[in-house]
Chimera marker file (.cmm) of the C-alpha trace (Angstrom):
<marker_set name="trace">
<marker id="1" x="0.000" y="0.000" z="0.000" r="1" g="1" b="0" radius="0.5"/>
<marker id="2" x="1.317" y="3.140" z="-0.994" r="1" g="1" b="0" radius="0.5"/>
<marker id="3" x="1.399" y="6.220" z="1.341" r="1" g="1" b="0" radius="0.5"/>
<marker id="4" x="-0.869" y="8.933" z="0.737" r="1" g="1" b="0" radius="0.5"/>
<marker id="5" x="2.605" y="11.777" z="1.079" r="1" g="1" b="0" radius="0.5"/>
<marker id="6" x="4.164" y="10.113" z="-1.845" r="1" g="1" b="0" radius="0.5"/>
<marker id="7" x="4.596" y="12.204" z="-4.809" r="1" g="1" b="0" radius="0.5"/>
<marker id="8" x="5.665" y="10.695" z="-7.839" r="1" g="1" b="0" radius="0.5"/>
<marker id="9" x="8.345" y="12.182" z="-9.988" r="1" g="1" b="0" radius="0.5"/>
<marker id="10" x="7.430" y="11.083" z="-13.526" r="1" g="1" b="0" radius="0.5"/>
<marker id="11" x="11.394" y="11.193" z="-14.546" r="1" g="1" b="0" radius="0.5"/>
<marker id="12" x="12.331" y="9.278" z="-11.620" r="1" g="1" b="0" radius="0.5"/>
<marker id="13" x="9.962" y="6.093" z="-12.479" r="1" g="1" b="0" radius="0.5"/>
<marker id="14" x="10.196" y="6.654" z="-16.181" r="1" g="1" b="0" radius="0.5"/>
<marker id="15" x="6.907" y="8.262" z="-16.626" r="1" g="1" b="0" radius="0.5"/>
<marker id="16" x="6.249" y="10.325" z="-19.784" r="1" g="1" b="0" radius="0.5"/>
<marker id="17" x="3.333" y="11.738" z="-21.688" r="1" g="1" b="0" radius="0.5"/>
<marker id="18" x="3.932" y="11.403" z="-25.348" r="1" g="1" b="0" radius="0.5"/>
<marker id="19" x="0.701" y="9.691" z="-26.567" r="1" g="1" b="0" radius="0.5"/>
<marker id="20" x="-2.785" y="9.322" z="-25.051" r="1" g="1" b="0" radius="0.5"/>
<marker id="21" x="-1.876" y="5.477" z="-24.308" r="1" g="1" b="0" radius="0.5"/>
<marker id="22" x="1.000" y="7.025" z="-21.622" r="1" g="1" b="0" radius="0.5"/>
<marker id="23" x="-1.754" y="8.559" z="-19.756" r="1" g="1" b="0" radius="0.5"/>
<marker id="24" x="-3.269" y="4.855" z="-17.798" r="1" g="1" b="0" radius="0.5"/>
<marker id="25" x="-0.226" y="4.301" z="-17.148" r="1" g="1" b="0" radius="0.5"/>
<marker id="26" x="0.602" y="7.507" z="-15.713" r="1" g="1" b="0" radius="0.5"/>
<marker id="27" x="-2.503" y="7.657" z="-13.890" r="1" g="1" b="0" radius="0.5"/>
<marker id="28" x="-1.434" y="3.933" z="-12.463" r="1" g="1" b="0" radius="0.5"/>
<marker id="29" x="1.829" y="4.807" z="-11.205" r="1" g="1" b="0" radius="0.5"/>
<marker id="30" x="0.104" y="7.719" z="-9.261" r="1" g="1" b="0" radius="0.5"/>
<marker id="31" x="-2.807" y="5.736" z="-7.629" r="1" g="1" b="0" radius="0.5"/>
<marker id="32" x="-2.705" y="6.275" z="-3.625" r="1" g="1" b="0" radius="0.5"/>
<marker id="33" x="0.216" y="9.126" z="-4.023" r="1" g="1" b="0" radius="0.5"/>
<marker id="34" x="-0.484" y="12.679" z="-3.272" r="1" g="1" b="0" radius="0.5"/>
<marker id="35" x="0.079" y="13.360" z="-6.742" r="1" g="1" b="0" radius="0.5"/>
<marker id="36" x="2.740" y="13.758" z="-9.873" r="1" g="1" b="0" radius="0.5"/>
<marker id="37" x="5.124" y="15.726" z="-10.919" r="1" g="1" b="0" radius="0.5"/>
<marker id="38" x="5.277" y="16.515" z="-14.443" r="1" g="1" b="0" radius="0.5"/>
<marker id="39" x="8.237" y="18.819" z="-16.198" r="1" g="1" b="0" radius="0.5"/>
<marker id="40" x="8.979" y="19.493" z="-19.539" r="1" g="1" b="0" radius="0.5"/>
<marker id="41" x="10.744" y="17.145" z="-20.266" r="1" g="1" b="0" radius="0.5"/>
<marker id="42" x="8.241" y="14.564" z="-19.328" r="1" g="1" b="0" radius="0.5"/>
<marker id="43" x="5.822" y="15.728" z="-21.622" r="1" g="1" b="0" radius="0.5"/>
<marker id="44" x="5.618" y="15.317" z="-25.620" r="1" g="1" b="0" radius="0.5"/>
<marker id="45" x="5.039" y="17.959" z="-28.379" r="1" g="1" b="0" radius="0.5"/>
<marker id="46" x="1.486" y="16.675" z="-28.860" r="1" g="1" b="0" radius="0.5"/>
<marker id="47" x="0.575" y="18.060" z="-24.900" r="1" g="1" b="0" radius="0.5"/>
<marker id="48" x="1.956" y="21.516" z="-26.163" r="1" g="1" b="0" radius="0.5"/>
<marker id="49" x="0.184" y="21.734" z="-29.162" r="1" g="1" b="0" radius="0.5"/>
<marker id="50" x="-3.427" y="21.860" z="-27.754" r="1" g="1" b="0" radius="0.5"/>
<marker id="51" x="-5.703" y="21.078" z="-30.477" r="1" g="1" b="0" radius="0.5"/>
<marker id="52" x="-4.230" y="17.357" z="-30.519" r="1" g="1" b="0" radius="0.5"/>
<marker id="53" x="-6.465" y="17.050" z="-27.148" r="1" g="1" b="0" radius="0.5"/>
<marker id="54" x="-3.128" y="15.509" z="-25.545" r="1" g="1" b="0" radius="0.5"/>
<marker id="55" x="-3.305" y="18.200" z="-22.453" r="1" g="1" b="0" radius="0.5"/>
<marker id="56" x="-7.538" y="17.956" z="-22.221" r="1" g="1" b="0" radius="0.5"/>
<marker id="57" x="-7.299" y="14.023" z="-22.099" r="1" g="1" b="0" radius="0.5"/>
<marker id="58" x="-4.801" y="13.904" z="-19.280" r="1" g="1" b="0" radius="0.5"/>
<marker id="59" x="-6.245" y="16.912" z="-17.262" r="1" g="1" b="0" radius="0.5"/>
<marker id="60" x="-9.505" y="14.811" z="-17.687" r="1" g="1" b="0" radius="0.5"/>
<marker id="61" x="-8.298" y="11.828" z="-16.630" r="1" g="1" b="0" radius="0.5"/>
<marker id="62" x="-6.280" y="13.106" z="-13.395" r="1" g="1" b="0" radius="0.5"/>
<marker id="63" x="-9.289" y="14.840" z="-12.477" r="1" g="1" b="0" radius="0.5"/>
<marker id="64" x="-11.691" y="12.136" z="-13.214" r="1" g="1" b="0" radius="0.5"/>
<marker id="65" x="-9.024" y="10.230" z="-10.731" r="1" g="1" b="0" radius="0.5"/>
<marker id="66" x="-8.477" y="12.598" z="-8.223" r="1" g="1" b="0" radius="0.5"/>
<marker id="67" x="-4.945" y="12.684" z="-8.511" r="1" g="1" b="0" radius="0.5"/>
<marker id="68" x="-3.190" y="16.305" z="-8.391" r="1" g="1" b="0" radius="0.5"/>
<marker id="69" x="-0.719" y="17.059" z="-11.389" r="1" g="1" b="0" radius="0.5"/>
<marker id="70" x="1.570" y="19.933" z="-11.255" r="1" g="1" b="0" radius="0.5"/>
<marker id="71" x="3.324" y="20.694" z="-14.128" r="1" g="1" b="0" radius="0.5"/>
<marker id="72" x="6.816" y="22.298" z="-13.891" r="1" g="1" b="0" radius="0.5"/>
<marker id="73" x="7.093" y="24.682" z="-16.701" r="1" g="1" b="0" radius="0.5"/>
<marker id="74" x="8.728" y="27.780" z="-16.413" r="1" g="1" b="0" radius="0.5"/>
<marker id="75" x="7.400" y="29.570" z="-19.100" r="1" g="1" b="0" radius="0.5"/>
<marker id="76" x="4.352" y="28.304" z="-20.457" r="1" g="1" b="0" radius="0.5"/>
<marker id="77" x="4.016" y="31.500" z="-23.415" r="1" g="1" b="0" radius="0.5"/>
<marker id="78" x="7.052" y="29.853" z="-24.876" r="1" g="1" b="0" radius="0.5"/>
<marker id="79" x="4.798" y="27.689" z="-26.570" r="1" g="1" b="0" radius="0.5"/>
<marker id="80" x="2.527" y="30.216" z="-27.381" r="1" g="1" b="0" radius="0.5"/>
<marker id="81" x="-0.310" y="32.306" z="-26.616" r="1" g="1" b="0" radius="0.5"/>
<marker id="82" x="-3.256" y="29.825" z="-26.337" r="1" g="1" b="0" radius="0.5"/>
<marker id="83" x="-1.249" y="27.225" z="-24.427" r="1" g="1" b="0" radius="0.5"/>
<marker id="84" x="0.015" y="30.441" z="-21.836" r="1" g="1" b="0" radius="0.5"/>
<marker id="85" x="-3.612" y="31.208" z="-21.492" r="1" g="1" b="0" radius="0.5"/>
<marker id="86" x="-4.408" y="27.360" z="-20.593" r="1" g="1" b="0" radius="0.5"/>
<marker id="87" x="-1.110" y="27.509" z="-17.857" r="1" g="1" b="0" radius="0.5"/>
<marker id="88" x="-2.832" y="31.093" z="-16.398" r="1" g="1" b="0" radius="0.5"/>
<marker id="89" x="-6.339" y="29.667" z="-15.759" r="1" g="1" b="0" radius="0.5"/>
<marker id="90" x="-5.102" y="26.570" z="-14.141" r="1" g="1" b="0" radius="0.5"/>
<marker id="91" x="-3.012" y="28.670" z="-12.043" r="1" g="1" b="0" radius="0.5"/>
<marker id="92" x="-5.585" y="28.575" z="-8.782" r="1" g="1" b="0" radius="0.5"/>
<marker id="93" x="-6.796" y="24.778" z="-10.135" r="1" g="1" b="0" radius="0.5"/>
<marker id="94" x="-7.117" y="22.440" z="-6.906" r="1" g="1" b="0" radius="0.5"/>
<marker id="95" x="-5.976" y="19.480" z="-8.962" r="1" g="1" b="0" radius="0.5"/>
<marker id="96" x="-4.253" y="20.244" z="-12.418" r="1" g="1" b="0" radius="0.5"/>
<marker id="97" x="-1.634" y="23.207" z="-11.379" r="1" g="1" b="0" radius="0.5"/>
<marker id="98" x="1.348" y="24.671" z="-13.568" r="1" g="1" b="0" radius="0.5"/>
<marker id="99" x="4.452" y="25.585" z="-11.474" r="1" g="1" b="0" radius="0.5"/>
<marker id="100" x="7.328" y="27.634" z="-12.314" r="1" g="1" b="0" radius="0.5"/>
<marker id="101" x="9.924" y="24.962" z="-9.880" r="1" g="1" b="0" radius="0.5"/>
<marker id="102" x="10.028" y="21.950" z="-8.322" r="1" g="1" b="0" radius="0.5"/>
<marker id="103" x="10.135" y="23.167" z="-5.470" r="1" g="1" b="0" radius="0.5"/>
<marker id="104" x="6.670" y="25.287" z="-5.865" r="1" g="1" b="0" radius="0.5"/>
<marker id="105" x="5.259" y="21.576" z="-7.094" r="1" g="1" b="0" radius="0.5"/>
<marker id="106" x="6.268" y="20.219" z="-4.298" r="1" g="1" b="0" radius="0.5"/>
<marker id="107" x="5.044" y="22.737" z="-1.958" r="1" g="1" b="0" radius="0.5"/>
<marker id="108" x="1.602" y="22.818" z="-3.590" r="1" g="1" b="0" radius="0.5"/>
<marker id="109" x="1.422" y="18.919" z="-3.294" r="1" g="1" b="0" radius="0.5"/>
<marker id="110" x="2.098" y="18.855" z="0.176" r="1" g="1" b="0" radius="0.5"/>
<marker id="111" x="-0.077" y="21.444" z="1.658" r="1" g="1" b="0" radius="0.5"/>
<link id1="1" id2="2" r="1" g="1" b="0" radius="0.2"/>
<link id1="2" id2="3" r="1" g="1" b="0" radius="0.2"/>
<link id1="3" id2="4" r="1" g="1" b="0" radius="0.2"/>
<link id1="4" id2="5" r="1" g="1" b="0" radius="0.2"/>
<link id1="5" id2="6" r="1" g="1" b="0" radius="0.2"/>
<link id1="6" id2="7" r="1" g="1" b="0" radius="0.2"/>
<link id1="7" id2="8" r="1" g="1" b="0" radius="0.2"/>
<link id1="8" id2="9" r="1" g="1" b="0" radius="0.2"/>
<link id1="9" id2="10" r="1" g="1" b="0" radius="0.2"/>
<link id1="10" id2="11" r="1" g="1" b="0" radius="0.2"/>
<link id1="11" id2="12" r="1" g="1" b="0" radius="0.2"/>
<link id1="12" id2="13" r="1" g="1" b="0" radius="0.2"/>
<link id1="13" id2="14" r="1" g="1" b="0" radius="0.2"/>
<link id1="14" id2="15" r="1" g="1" b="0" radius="0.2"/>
<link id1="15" id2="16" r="1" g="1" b="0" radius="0.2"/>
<link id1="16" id2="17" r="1" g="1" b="0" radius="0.2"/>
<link id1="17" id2="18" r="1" g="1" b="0" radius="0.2"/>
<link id1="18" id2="19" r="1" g="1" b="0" radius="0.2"/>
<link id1="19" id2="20" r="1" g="1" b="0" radius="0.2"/>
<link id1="20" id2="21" r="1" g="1" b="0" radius="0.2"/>
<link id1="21" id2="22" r="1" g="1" b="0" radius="0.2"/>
<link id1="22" id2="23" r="1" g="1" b="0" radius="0.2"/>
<link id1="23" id2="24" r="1" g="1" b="0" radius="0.2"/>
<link id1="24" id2="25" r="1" g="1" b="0" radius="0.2"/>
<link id1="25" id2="26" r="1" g="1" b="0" radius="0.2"/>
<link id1="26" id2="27" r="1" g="1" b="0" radius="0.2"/>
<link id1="27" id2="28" r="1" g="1" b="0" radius="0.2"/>
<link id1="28" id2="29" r="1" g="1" b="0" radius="0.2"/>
<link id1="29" id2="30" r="1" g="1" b="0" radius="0.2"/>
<link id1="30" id2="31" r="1" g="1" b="0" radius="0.2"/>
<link id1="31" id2="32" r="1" g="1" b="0" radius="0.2"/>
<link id1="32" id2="33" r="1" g="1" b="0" radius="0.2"/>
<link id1="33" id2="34" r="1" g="1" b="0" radius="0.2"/>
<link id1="34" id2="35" r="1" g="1" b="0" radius="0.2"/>
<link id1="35" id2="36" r="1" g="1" b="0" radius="0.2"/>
<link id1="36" id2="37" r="1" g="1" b="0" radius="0.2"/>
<link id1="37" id2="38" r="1" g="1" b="0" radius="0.2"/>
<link id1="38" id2="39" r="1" g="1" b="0" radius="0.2"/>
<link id1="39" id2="40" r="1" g="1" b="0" radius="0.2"/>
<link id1="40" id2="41" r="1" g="1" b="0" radius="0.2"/>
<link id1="41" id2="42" r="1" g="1" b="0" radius="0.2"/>
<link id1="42" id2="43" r="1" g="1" b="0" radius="0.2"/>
<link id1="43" id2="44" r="1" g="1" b="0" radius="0.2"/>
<link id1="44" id2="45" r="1" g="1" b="0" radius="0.2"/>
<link id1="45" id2="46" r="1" g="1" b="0" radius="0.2"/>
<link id1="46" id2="47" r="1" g="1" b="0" radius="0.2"/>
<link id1="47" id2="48" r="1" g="1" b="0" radius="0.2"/>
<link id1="48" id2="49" r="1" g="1" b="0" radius="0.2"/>
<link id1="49" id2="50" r="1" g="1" b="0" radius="0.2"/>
<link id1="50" id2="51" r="1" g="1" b="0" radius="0.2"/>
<link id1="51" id2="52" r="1" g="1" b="0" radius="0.2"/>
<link id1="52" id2="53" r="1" g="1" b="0" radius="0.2"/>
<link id1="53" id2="54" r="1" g="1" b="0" radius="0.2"/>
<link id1="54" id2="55" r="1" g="1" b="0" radius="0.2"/>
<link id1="55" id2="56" r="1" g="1" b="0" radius="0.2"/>
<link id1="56" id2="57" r="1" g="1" b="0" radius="0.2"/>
<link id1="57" id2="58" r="1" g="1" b="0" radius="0.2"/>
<link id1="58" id2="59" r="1" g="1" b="0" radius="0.2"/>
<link id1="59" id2="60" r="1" g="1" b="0" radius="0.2"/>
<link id1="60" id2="61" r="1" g="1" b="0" radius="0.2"/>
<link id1="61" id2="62" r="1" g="1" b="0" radius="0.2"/>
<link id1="62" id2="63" r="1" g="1" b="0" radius="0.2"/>
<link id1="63" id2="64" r="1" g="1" b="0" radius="0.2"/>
<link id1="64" id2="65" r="1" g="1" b="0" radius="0.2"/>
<link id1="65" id2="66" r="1" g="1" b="0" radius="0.2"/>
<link id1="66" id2="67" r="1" g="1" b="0" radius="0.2"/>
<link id1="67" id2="68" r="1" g="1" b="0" radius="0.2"/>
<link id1="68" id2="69" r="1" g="1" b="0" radius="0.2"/>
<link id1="69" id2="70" r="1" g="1" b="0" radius="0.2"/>
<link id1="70" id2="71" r="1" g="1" b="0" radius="0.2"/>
<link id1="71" id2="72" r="1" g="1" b="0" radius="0.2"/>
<link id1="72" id2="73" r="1" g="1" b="0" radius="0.2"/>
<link id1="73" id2="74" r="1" g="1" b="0" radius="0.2"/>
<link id1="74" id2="75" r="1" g="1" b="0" radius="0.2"/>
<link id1="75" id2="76" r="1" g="1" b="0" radius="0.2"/>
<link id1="76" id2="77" r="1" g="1" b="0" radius="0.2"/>
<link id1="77" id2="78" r="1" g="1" b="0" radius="0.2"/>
<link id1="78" id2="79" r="1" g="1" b="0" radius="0.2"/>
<link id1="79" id2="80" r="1" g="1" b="0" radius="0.2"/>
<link id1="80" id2="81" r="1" g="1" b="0" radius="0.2"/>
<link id1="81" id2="82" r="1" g="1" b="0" radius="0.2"/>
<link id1="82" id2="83" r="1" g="1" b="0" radius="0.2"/>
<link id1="83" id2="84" r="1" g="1" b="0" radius="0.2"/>
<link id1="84" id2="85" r="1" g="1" b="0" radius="0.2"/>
<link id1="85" id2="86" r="1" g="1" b="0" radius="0.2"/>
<link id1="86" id2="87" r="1" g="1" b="0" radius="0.2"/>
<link id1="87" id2="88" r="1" g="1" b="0" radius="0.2"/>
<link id1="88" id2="89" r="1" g="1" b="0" radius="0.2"/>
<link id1="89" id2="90" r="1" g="1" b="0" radius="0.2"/>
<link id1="90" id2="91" r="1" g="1" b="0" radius="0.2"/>
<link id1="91" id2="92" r="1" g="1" b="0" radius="0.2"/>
<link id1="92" id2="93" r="1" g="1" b="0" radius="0.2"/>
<link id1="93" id2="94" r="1" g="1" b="0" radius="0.2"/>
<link id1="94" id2="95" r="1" g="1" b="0" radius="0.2"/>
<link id1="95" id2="96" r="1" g="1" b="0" radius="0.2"/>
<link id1="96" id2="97" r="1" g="1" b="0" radius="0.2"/>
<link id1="97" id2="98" r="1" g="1" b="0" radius="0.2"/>
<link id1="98" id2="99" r="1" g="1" b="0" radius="0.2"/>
<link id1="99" id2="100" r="1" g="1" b="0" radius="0.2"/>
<link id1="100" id2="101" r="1" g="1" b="0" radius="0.2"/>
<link id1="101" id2="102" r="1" g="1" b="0" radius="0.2"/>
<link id1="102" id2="103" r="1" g="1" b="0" radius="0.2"/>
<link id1="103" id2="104" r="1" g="1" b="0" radius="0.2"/>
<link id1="104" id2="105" r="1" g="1" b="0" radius="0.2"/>
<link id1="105" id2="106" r="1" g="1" b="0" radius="0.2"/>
<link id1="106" id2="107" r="1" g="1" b="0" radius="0.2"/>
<link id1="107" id2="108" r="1" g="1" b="0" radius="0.2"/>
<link id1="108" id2="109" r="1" g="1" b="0" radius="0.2"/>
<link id1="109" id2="110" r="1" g="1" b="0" radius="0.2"/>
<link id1="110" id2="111" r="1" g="1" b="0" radius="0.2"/>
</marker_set>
């Protein structure tokens, strides 16, 4: 049984989002953890470009879950205007949150 404190680094148990098959087992590496870390590099050109649905499906999904994301992205505008816009409103989000650190992930997943 997994403790509820846990948070899951997605580099550090070789999770990465590149396709929408990545996401079950994201979401099963996560069960009973108080929730994933996510950083650039985790995450595939399809979750940036937000008309493939990538981003939606895995939001969805974590939600649908309950398990809290936060993604560590330091400047979401670098890949553009629509996706900064998407980073801003899910800046308050109780489960889906985009952080500028690890640190600030960490923080939010732990209070």
């Amino acid at each position: 049984m997994s403790e509820p404190s846990r948070i899951v680094i997605a580099s550090d148990v070789g999770i990465s989002v590149r396709s929408f098959g990545d996401i079950a087992d994201a979401i099963g590496a996560c069960l009973g953890a108080a929730g994933l870390i996510l950083t650039e590099g985790d995450l595939g050109p399809e979750f940036f470009d937000l008309r493939s649905g990538l981003a939606g499906e895995l939001f969805q999904k974590f939600v649908n879950y309950r398990v809290p994301v936060a993604i560590v992205l330091p400047d979401p505008t670098a890949y553009g205007e629509r996706f900064g816009e998407l980073a801003y409103e899910h800046r308050t989000h109780n489960m889906i949150r985009f952080c500028s650190s690890t640190e600030e992930a960490r923080s939010w997943l732990t209070a």
